[in-house]
C-alpha positions in Angstrom: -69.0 21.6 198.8 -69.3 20.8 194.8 -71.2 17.9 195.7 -73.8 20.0 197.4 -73.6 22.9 195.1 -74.3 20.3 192.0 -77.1 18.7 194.6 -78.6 22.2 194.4 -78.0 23.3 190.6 -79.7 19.8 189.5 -82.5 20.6 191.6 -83.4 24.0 190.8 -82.9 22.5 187.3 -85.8 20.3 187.6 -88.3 23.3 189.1 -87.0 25.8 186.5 -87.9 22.8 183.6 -91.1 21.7 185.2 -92.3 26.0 185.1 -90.7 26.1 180.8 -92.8 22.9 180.4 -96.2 24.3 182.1 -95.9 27.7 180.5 -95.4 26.1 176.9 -99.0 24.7 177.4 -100.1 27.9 179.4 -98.4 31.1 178.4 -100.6 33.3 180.6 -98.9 31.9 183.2 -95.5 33.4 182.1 -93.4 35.7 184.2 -91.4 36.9 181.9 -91.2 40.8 180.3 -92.0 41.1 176.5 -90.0 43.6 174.7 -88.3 43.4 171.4 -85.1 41.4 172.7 -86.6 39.5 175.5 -90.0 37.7 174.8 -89.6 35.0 176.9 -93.8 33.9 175.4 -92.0 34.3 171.7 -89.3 31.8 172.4 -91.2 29.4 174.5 -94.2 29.2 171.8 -91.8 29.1 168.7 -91.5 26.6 166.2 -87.8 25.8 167.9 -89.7 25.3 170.8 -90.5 21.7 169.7 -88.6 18.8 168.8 -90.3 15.8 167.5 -93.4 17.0 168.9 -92.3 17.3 172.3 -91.6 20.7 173.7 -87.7 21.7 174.3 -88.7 22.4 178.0 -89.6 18.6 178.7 -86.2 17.5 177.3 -85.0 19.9 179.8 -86.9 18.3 182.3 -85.7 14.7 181.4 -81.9 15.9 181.2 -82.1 17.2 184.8 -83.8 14.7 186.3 -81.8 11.8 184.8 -78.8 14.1 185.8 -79.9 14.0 189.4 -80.7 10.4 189.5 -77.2 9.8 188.2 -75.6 11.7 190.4 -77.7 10.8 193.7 -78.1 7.2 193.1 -75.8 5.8 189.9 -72.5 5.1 189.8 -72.2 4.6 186.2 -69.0 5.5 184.9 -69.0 6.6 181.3 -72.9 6.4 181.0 -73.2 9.3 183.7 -70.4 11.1 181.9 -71.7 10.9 178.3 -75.5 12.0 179.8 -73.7 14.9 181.3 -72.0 15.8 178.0 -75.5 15.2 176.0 -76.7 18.6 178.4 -74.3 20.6 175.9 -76.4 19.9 172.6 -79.8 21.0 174.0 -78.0 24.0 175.6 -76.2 25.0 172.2 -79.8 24.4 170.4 -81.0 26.4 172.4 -78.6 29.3 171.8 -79.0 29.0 167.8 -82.9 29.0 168.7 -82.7 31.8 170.5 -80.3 33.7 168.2 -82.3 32.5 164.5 -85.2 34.1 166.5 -83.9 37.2 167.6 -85.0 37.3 170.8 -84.3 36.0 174.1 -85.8 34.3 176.6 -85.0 34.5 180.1 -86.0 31.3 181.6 -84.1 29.5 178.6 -81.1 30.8 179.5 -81.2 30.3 182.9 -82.0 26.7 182.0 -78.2 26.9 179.6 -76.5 28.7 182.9 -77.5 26.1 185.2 -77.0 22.8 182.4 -73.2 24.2 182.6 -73.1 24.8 185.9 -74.5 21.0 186.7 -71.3 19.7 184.1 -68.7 21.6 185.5 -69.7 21.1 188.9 -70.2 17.0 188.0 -66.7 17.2 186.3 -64.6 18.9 189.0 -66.6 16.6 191.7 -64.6 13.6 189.7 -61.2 15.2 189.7 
């Protein structure tokens, strides 16, 4: 059952990154609300948004998708352990982001749940 429910995290993972990445470069596609707390558009298109020139959201991507590919197809020890692990810094940057901005953003958060759902799922699937 963990295996499946991390099968499923990982992948929803992947969707939830590619739709971040696309609405970086196309905020009118957003489905997000935009109040004073939750601006998803604020967060997404904020200078935190981008990391050496490359939006947060395509890190994302690349974490989930190596995640997956680990998990699917590598057995690789402490390589697939440390990756897993790595998922905790972009979801804690993303949290100070989020907080030095003031607002929230939905998706982003969503992205956080399901990073520590894919570790502790991965983690209890090796016990």
């Amino acid at each position: 059952m963990k295996n499946r429910l991390l099968n499923v995290v990982l992948v929803i993972g992947i969707i939830v990154s590619i739709y971040v990445t696309y609405v970086h470069y196309y905020p009118g596609a957003l489905l997000c609300t935009a109040g004073k707390v939750v601006n998803c558009a604020s967060v997404i298109t904020s200078q935190y948004s981008v990391v050496l020139g490359i939006p947060l959201a395509v890190y994302s991507l690349i974490w989930f998708v190596l995640a997956f590919i680990f998990y699917r197809w590598g057995r690789l020890g402490v390589i697939a352990d440390i990756w897993f692990l790595v998922g905790i810094g972009g979801m804690l940057y993303s949290f100070v982001a989020q907080y030095q901005l003031r607002q929230i953003c939905a998706w982003c958060l969503t992205l956080d749940v399901l990073i520590v759902l894919s570790i502790a799922f991965y983690f209890l699937r090796k016990r």
